[in-house]
Backbone as numpy.savetxt, mean C-alpha at the origin, in Angstrom:
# Nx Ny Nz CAx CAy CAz Cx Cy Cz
1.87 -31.43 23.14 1.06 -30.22 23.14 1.91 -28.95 23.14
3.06 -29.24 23.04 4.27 -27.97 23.07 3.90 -27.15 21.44
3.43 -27.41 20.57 3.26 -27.05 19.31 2.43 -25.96 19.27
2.03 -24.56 19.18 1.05 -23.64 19.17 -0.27 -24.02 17.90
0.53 -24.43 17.28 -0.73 -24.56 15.97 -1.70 -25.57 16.72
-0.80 -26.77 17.57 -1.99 -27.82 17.40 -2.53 -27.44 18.75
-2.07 -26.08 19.76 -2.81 -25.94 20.49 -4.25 -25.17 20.57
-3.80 -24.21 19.53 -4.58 -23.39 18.76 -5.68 -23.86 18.51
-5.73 -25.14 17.33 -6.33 -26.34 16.79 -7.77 -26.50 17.80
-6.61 -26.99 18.95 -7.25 -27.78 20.10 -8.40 -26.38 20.94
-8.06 -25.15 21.20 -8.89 -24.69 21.70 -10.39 -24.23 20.82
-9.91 -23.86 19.42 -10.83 -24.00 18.21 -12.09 -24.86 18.57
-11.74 -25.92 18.77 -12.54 -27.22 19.06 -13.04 -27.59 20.02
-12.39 -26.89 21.23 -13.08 -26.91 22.43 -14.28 -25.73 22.45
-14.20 -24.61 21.75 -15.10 -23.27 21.88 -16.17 -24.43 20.93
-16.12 -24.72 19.79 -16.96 -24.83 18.75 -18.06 -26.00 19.81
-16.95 -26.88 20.40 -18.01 -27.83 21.23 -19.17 -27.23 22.62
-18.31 -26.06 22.39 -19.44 -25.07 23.76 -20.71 -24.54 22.98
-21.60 -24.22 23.66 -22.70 -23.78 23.22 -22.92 -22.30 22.15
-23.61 -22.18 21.25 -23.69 -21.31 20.03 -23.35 -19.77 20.23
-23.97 -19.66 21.64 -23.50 -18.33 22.08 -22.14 -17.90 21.80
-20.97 -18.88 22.49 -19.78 -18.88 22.31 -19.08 -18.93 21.30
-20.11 -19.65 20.62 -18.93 -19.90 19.40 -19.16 -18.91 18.28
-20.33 -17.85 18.43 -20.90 -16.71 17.74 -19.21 -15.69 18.19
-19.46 -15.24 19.40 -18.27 -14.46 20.06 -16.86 -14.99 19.70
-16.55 -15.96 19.53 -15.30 -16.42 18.73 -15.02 -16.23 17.43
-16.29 -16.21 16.91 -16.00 -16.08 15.19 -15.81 -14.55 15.26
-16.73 -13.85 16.01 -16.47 -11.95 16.18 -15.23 -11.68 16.38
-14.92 -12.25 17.43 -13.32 -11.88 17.63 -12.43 -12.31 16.58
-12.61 -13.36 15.79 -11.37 -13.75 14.60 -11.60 -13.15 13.54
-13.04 -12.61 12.95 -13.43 -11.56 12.19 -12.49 -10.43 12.74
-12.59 -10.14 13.71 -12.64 -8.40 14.18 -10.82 -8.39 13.58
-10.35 -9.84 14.09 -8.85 -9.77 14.00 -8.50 -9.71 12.33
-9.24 -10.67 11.73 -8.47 -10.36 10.25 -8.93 -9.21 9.99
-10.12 -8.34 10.18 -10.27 -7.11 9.69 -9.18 -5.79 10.13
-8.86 -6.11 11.14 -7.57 -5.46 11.44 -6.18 -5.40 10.98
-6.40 -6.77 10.35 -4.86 -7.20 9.60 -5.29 -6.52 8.26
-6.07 -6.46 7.77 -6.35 -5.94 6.72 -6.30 -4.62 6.65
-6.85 -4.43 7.11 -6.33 -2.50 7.03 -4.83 -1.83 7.44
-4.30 -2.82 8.26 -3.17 -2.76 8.48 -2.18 -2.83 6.86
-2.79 -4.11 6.79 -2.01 -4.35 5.09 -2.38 -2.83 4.15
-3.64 -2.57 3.98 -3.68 -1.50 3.30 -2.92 -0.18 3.83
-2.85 0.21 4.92 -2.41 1.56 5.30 -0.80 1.24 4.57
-0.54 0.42 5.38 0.98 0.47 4.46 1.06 -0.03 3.02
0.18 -0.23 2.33 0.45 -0.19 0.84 0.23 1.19 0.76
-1.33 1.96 1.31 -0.97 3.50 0.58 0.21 4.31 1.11
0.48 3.80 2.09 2.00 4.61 2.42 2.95 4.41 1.86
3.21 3.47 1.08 4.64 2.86 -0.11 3.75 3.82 -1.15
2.93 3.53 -1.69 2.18 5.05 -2.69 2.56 6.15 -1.99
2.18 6.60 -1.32 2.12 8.16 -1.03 3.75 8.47 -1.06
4.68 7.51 0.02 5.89 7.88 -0.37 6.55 7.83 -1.77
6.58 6.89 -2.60 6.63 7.10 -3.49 6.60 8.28 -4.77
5.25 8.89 -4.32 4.92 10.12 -4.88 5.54 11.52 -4.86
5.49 11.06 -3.20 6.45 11.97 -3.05 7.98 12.34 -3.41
9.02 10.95 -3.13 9.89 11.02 -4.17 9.81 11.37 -5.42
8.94 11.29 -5.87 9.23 11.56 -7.63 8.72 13.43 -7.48
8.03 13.63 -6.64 7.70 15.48 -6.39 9.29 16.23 -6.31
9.86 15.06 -5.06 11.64 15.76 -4.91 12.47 15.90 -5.92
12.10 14.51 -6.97 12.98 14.19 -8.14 13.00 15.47 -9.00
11.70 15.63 -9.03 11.03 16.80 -10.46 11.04 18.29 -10.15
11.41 18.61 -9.04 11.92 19.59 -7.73 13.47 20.22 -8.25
14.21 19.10 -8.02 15.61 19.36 -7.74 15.80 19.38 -9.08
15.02 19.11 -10.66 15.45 18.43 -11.71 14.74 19.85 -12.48
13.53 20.34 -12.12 13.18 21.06 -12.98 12.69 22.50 -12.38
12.95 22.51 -11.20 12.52 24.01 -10.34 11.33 24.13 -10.26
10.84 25.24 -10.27 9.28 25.75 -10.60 8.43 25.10 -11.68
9.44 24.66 -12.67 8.50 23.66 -13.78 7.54 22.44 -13.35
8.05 21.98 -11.90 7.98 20.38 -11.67 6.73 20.96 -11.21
6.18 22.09 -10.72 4.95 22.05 -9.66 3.58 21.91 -10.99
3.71 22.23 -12.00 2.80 21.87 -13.25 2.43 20.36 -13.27
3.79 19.38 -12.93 3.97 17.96 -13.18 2.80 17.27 -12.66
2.79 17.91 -10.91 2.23 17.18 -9.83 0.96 16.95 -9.75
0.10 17.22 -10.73 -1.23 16.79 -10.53 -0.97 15.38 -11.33
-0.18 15.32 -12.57 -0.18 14.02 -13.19 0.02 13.13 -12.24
1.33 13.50 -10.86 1.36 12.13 -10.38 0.79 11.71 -9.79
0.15 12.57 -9.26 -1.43 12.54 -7.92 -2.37 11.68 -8.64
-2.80 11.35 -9.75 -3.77 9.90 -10.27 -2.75 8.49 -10.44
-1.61 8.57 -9.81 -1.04 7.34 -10.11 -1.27 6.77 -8.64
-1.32 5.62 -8.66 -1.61 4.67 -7.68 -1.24 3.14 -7.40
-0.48 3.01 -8.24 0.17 1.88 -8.76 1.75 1.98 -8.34
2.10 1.14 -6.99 3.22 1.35 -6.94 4.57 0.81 -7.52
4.32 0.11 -8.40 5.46 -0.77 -9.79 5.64 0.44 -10.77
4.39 0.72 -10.96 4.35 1.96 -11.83 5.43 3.49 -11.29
5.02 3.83 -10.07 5.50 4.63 -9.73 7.08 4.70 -9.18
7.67 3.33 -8.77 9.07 3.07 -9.05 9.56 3.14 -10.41
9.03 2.52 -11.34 9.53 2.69 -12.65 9.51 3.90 -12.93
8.88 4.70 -12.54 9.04 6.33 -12.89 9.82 7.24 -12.42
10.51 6.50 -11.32 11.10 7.24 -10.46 12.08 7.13 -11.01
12.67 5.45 -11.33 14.04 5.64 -12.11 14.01 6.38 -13.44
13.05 6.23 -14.34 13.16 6.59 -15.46 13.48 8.44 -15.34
12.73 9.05 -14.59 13.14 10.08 -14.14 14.67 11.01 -13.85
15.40 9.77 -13.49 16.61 10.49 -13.58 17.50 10.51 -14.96
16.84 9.92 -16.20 17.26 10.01 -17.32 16.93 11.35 -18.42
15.47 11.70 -17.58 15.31 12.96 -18.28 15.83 13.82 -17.99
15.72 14.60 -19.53 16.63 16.15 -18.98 15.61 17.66 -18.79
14.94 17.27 -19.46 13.36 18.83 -19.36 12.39 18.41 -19.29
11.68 19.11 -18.53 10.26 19.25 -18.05 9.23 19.06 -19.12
9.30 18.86 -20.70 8.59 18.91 -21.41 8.65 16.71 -22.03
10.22 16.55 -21.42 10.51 15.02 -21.47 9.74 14.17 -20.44
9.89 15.03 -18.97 8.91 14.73 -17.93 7.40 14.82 -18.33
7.39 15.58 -18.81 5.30 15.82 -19.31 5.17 14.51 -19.96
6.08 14.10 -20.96 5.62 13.42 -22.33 5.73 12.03 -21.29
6.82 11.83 -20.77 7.11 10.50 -19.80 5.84 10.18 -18.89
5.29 11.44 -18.13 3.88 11.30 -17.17 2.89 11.33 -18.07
2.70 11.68 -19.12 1.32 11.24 -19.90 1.33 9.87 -20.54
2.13 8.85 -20.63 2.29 7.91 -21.22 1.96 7.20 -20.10
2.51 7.43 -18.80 1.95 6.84 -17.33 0.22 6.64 -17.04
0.11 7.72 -17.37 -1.70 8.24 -16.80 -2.64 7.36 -17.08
């Protein structure tokens, strides 16, 4: 019984053999728990997005001055964070703000 899974297992089976009441309140609580893991998972996917975004705001910043603040609504509909790494590198290959436009509309 040193094993957690098969103790786990084992209390599973002891609630389910208790009366309906209980075993209603058990399923609430393991609901309540994956719903928590889940949003958990999401907050930090939009936070790898949002950071993301933000890097490429610094990139287009330091790369194009006052030009880059035109950029930033394009990147604000991206949401895709494969997408938005690939942009980030591709980014340091351009040289003007009009290479950046043409590069973020092909994104969109």
């Amino acid at each position: 019984m040193s094993e957690p899974m098969i103790r786990k297992a084992l209390t599973c089976e002891q609630i389910f053999t208790k009366n309906a009441q209980e075993r209603r309140r058990y399923e609430l609580r393991e609901k309540a728990i994956m719903e928590e893991q889940t949003l958990i998972h999401g907050a930090k996917a939009e936070g790898k997005i949002e950071g993301a975004r933000e890097m490429l705001h610094t990139i287009m910043e330091m790369k194009f001055g006052d030009q880059a603040v035109a950029l930033f609504p394009l990147v604000a509909h991206l949401n895709n964070l494969d997408a938005l790494e690939r942009l980030t590198r591709q980014f340091f290959s351009v040289n003007t703000a009009e290479e950046a436009n043409e590069l973020l509309q092909k994104s969109v």
